[in-house]
Wavefront OBJ file of the C-alpha trace (Angstrom):
o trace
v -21.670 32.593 -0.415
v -17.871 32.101 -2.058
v -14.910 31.503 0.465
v -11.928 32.039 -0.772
v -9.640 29.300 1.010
v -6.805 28.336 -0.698
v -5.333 25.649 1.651
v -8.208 23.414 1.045
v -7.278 20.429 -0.886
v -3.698 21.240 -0.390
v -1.439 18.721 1.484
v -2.654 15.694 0.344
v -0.226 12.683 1.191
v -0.628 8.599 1.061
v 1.740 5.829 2.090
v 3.682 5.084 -0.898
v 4.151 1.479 -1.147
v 6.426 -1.008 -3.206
v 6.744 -4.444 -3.580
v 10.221 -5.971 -2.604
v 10.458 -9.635 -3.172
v 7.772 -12.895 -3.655
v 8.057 -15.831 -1.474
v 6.424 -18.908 -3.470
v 5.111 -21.817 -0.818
v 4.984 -24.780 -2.520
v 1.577 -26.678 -2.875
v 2.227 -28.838 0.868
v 2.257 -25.391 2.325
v -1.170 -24.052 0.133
v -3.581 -25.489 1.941
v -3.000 -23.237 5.034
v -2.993 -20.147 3.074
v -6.357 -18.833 1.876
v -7.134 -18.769 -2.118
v -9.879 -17.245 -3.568
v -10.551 -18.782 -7.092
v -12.111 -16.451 -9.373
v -15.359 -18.683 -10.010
v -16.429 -18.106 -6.048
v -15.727 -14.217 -5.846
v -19.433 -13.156 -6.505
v -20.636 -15.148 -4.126
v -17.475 -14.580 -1.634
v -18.307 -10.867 -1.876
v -21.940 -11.191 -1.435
v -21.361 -12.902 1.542
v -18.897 -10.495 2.803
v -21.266 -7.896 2.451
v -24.251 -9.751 3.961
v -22.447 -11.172 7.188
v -19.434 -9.421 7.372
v -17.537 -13.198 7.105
v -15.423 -15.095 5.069
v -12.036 -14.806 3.612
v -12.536 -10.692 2.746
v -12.687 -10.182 7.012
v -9.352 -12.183 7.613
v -5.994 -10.187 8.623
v -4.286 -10.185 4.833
v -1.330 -8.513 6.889
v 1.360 -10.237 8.729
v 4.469 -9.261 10.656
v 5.443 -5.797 10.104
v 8.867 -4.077 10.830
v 8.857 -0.424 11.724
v 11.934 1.219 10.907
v 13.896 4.393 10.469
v 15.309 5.856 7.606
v 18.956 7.951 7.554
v 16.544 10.628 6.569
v 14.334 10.010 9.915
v 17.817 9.972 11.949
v 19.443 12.804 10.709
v 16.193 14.693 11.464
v 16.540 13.262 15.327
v 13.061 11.540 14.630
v 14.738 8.413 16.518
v 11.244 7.769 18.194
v 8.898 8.116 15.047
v 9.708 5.506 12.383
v 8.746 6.874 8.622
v 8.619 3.413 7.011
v 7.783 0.027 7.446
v 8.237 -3.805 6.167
v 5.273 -5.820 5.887
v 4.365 -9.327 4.832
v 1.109 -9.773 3.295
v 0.082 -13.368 3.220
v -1.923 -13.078 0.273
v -0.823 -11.667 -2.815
v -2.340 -10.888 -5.848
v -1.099 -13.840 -8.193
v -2.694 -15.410 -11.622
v -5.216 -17.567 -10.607
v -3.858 -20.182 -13.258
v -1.061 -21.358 -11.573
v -2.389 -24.418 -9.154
v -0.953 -25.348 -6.206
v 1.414 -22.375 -5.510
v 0.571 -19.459 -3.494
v 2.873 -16.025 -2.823
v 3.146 -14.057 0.213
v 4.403 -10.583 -0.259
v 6.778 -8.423 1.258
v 6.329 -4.080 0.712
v 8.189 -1.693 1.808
v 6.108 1.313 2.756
v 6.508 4.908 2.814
v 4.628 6.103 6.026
v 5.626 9.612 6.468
v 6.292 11.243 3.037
v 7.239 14.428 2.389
v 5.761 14.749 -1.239
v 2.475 16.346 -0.922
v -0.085 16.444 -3.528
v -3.613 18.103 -3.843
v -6.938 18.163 -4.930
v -8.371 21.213 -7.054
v -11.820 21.368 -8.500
v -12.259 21.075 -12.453
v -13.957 24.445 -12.616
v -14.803 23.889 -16.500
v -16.279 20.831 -15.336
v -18.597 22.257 -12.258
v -19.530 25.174 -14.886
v -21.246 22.738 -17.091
v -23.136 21.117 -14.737
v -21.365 18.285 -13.702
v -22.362 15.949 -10.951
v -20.349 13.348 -11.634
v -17.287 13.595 -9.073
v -14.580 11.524 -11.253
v -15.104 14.480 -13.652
v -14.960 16.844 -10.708
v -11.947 16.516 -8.665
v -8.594 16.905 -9.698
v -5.813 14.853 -8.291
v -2.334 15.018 -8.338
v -0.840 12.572 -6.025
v 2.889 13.936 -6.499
v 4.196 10.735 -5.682
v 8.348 10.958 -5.024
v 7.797 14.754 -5.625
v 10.332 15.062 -3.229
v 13.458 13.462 -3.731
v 13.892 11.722 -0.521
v 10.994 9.399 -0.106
v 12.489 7.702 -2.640
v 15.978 7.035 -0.306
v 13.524 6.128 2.608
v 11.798 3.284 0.140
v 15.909 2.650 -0.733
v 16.659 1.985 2.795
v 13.990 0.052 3.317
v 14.765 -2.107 0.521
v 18.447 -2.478 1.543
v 17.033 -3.514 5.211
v 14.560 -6.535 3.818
v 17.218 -7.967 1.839
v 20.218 -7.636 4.733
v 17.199 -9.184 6.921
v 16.590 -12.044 4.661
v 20.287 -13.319 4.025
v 20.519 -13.524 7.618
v 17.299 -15.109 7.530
v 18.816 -17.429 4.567
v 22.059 -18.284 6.066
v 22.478 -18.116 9.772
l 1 2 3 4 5 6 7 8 9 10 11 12 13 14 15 16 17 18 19 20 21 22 23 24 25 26 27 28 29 30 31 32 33 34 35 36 37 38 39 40 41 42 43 44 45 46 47 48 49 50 51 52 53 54 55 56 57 58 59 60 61 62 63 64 65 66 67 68 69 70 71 72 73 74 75 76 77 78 79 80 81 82 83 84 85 86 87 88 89 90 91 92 93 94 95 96 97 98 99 100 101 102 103 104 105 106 107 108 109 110 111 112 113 114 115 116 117 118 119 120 121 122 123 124 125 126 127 128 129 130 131 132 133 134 135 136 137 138 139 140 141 142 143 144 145 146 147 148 149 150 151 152 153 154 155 156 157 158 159 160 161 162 163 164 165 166 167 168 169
């Protein structure tokens, strides 16, 4: 039987995130923050996946700050926030570098207006193929429209406002 439904795979969003600033803690501070070092990672994930324990089931996220873009207000969304701040206490960083460890701050995009979709590669599924990577079509259409990209902006302009008062109050 062939459906013909063509809003299937249509309206495909994600939270668009980007990263705003490093904060380096010095090697005093390190030894509260958890560090995987790349010899231990088999056996960290093995364990993970064995008992559910270990540093892969601890919170990565910290505080976050829900907040409203110009776009959000001048849409009288004033009780939905469409982005956020968040602090992520453990960064990807090159395990090289001893005795310092990063926490991360990302603004994120939680109610974008870009929509992408998935199709099916029909050339693809006419062969044969079974392998899905081949298969499915994706077009994320990141920033498609023009003003997620002033709600990531605002967002931006917030975390640093935020963090000279931080710095010098």
């Amino acid at each position: 039987m062939k459906l013909n439904a063509p809003a299937v795979g249509q309206n495909l969003q994600d939270h668009i995130y980007v990263t705003l600033d490093k904060i380096r803690l010095n090697s005093s501070a390190a030894q509260y923050t958890t560090r995987i070092p790349e010899k231990d990672i088999e056996a960290i994930v093995k364990k993970y996946e064995l008992t559910g324990e270990g540093v892969l089931g601890e919170a990565t996220a910290g505080p976050q700050a829900l907040l409203l873009s110009e776009r959000g207000k001048l849409a009288n969304e004033s009780d939905w926030p469409d982005s956020r701040l968040n602090l992520i206490t453990r960064c990807t960083v090159p395990f090289g570098e001893k005795g310092n460890i990063d926490w991360c701050f990302y603004a994120v995009l939680d109610r974008p207006k870009s929509v992408g979709k998935l199709t099916l590669n029909a050339t693809e599924y006419k062969k044969g193929t079974t392998d899905d990577t081949k298969l499915a079509l994706i077009d994320f259409n990141y920033l498609g429209d023009s003003s997620d990209l002033d709600v990531l902006v605002d967002g931006n302009k917030t975390f640093k406002f935020k963090m000279c008062a931080v710095l010098f109050y």
